[in-house]
C-alpha positions as CSV (number, residue, x, y, z in Angstrom):
1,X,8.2,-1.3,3.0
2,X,4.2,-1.4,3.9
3,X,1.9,-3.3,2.0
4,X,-0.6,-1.8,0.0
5,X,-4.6,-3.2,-0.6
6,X,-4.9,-6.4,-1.5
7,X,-2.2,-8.1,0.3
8,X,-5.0,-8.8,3.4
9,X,-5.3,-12.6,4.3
10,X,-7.8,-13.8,7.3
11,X,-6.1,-14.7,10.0
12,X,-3.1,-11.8,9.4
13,X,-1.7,-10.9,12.8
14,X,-3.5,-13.6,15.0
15,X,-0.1,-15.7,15.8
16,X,1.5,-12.3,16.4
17,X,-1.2,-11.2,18.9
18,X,-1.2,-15.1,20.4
19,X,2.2,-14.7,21.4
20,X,3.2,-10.9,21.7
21,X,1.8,-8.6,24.6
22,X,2.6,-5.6,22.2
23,X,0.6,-6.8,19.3
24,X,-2.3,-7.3,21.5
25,X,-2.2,-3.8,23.1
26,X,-1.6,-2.3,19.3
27,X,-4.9,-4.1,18.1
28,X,-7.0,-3.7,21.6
29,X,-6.4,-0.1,20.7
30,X,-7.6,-0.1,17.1
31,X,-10.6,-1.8,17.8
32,X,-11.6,0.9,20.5
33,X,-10.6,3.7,18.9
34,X,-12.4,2.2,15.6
35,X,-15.9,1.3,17.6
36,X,-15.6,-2.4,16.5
37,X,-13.6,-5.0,16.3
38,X,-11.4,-5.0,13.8
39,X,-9.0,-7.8,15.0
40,X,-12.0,-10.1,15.0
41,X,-12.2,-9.2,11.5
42,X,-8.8,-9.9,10.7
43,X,-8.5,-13.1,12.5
44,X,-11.1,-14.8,11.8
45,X,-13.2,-13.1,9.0
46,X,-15.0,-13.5,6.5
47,X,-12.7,-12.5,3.4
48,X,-15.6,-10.6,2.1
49,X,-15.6,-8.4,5.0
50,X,-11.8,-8.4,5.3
51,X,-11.9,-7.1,1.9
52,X,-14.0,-4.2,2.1
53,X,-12.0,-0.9,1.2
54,X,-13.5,0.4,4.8
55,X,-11.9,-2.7,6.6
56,X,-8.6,-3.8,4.9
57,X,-7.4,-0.2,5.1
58,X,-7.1,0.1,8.7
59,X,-6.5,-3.5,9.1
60,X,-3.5,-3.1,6.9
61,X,-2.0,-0.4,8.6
62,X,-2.5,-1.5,11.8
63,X,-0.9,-4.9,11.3
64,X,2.1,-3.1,9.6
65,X,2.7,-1.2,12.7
66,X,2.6,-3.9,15.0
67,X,5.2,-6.1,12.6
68,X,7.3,-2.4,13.0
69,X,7.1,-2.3,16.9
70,X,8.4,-6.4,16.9
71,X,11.1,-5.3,15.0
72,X,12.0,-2.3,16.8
73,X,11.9,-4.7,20.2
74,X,14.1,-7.1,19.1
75,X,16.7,-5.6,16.8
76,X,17.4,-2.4,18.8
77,X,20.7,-1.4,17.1
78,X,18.4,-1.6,13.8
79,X,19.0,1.7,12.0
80,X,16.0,3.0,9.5
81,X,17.4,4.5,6.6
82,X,13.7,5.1,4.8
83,X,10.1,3.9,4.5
84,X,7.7,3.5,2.0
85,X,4.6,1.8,1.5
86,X,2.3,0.7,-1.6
87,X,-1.0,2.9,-2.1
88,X,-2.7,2.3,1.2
89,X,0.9,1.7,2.7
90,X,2.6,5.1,2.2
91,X,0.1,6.1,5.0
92,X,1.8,3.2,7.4
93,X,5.2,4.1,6.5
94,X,4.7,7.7,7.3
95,X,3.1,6.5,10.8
96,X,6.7,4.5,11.2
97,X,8.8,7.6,10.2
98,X,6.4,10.0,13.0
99,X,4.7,12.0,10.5
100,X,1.6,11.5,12.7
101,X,0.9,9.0,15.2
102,X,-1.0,5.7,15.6
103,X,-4.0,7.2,16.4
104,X,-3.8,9.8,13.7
105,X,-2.6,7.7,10.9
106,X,-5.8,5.3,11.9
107,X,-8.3,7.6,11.6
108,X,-6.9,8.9,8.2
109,X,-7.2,5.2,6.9
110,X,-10.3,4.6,8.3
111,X,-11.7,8.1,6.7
112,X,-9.8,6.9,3.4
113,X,-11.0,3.6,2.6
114,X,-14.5,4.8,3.8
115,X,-14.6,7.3,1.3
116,X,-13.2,4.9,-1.3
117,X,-15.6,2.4,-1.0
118,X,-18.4,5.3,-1.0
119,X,-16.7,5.9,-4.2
120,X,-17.0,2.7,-5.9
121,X,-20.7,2.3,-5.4
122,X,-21.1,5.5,-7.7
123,X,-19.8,3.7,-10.3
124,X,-18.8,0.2,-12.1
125,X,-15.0,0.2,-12.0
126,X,-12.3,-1.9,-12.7
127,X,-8.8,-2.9,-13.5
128,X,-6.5,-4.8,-15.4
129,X,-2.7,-6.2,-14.6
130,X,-0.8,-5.5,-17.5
131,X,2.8,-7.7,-18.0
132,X,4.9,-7.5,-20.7
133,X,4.6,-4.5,-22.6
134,X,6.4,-1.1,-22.7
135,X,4.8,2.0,-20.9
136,X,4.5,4.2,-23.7
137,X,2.6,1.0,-25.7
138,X,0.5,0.7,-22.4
139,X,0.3,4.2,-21.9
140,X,-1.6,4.9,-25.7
141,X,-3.6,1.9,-25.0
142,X,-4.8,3.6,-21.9
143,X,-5.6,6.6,-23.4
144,X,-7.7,5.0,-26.2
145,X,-10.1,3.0,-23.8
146,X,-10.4,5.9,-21.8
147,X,-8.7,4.5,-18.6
148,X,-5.8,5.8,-16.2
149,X,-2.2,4.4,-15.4
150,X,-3.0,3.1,-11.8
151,X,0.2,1.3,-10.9
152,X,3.8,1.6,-12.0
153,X,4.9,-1.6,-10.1
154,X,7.9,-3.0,-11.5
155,X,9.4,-3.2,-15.2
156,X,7.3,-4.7,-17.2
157,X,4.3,-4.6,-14.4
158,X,1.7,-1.7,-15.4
159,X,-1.6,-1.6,-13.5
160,X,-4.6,0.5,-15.5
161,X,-7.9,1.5,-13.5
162,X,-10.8,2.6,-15.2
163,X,-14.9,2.3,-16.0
164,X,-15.5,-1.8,-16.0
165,X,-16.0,-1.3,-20.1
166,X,-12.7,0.4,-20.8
167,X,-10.9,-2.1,-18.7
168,X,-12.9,-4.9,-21.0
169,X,-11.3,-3.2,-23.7
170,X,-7.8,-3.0,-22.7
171,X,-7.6,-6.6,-22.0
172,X,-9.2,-7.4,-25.5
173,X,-7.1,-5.0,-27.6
174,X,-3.9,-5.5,-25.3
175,X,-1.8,-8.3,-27.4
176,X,-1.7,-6.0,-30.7
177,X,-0.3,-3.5,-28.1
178,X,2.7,-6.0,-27.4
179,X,1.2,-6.5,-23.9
180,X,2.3,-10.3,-23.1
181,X,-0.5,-11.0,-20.4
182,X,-3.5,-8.6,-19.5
183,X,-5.9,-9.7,-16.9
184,X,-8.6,-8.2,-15.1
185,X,-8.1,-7.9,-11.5
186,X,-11.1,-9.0,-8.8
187,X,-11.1,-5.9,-7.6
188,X,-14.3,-3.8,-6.2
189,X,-13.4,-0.6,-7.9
190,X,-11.3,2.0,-9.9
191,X,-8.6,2.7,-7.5
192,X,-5.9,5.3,-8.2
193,X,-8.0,6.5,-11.3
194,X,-10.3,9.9,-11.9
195,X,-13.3,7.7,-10.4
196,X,-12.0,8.0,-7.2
197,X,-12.0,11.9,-7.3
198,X,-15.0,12.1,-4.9
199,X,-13.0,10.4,-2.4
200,X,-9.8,12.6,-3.0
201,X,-11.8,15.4,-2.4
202,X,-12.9,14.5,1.2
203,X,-9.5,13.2,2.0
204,X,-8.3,16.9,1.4
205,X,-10.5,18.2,3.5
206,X,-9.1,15.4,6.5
207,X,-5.5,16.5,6.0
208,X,-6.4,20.1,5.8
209,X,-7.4,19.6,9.7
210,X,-4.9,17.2,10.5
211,X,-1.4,17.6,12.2
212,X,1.8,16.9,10.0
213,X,5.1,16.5,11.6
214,X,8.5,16.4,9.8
215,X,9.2,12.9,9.4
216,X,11.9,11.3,11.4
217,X,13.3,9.1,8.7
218,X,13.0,9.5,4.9
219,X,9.7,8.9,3.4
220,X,9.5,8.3,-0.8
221,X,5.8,9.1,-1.5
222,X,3.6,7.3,-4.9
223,X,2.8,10.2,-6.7
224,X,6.1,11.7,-7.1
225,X,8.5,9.1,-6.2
226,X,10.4,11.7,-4.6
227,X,11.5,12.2,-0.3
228,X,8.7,14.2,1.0
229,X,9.3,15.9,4.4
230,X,7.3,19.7,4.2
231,X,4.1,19.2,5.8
232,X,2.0,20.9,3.0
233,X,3.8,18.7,0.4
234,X,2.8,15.5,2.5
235,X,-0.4,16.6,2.6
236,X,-0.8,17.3,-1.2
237,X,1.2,14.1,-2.3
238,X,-1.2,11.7,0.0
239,X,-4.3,13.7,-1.7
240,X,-2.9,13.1,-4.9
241,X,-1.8,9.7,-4.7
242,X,-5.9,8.5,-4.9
243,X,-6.2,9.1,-8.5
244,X,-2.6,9.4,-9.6
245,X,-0.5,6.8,-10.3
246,X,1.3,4.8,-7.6
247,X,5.1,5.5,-8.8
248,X,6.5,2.3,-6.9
249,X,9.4,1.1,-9.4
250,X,10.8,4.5,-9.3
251,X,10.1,4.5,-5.2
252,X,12.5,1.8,-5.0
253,X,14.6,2.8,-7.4
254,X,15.1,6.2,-5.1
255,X,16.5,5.1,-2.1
256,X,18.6,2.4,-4.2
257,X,20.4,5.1,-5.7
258,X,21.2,6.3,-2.4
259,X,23.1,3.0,-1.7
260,X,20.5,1.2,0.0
261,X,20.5,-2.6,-0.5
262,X,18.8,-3.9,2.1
263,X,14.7,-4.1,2.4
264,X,12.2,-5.7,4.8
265,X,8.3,-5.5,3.8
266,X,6.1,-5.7,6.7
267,X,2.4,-7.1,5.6
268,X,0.9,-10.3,4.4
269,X,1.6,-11.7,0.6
270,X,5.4,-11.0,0.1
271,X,4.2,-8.9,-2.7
272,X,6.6,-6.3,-2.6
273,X,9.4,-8.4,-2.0
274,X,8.2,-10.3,-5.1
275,X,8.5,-7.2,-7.3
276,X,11.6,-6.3,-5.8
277,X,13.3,-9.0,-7.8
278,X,12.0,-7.3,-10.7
279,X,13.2,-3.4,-10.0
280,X,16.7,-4.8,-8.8
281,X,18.1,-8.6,-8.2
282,X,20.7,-7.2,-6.7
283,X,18.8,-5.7,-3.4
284,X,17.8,-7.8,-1.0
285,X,14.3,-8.2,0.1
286,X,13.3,-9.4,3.2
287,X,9.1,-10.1,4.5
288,X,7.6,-11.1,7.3
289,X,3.8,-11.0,8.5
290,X,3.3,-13.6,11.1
291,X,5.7,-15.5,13.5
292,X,7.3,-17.8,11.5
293,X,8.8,-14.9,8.9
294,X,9.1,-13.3,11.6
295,X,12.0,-15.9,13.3
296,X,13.1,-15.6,10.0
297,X,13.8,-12.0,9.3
298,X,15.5,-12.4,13.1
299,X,17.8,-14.9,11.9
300,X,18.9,-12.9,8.8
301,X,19.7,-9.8,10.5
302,X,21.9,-11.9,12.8
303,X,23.5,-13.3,10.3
């Protein structure tokens, strides 16, 4: 599992690049193919700019990679059975399952949160963490203020994404809606809602020109919660996935009902292990983003 936006921390992957030859290479070769440094911008800052959409993106994905190649190193017998990855992260797990390569899958990040941070400057846009509440409450809620179901995270863990005012609205009107906590995320836009359409556009046009493999391993994409492997559908389903809602309950839930009990998230925060107690106690979530988890995940697996 990759983590999605908002899981970036300064200082993610410096241990990793302190004390691993292959993390350095990895992020030496972001940061030339990329024109700057990005590993200067994730080591060391500031959070402002770690947090631009432009920034976090590729930093994201490139850090998720490297925790992949680790893994890879030191467990060889380690057998994949899927990937998936939150928002931003679906485009890291398809990296891991071959659908493109490094290079490819960077400059498709890059492109992407370029184009949505062009798209929140068009616009004041928010969003709002919902706990608590049923979907079809939250759903009519979201259709009354005029905003979009961004993030289908967990049960009881609704994200909606909308103009700054209709967000203001949700979290005002959302305890008559049976909604137990609403809060307004510090976010810098609308993400995975109609006001990123101007970005989903250009993205199109990216994929249109770019090369999609089969991918080696199952991949569960957002939009559909469903295995995508058909090039065209990969390329529609990552298109998609900027304004529709990111199905990740129901991602989960899809290679659980395959008999799969064992998950590691790779990225900073632990949130997706977090919300895998949520989806299903009984699946085991495992995280690591620097070299302590790291030892860590090594020591489970050995177990």
């Amino acid at each position: 599992m990759f983590a999605g936006q908002g899981a970036q921390t300064v200082g993610m992957g410096s241990d990793l690049a302190e004390k691993f030859e292959s993390v350095r290479d990895l992020f030496a070769r972001a940061d030339e193919q990329l024109g700057y440094s990005l590993s200067t911008k994730m080591f060391e800052g500031p959070a402002s700019e770690l947090t631009r959409t432009s920034i976090c993106q590729p930093a994201l994905y490139t850090h998720g990679l490297a925790c992949l190649e680790l893994l890879k190193a030191h467990v060889p017998d380690l057998e994949i059975a899927g990937c998936a990855g939150l928002s931003l992260g679906e485009f890291t797990a398809h990296a891991a399952a071959g659908t493109f390569d490094f290079a490819t899958g960077l400059d498709l990040v890059s492109k992407r949160g370029t184009f949505m941070e062009e798209a929140t400057s068009a616009v004041e846009g928010s969003m709002a963490a919902l706990i608590g509440g049923e979907e079809a409450d939250i759903r009519a809620l979201a259709a009354k203020c005029d905003v979009d179901v961004a993030n289908l995270n967990a049960p009881g863990q609704i994200v909606v994404s909308g103009k700054k005012e209709g967000i203001a609205q949700v979290v005002a009107e959302a305890s008559s809606h049976g909604i137990r906590i609403a809060q307004e995320l510090d976010v810098a836009g609308a993400y995975h809602s109609r006001l990123m359409m101007s970005a989903q556009v250009k993205l199109a046009e990216v994929l249109r020109n770019t090369t999609i493999q089969t991918p080696s391993v199952p991949v569960i994409c957002n939009f559909e919660a469903t295995e995508v492997s058909d090039p065209d559908t990969i390329r529609r389903t990552l298109e998609a996935q900027v304004t529709g809602s990111v199905r990740w309950s129901e991602s989960i839930q899809a290679f659980i009902g395959r008999g799969e009990t064992l998950f590691i998230e790779l990225g900073p925060g632990r949130v997706l292990a977090g919300l895998m107690r949520r989806i299903d106690k009984s699946a085991k979530a495992l995280s690591f983003s620097d070299v302590e988890s790291f030892e860590k995940v090594l020591e489970e697996l050995s177990a």
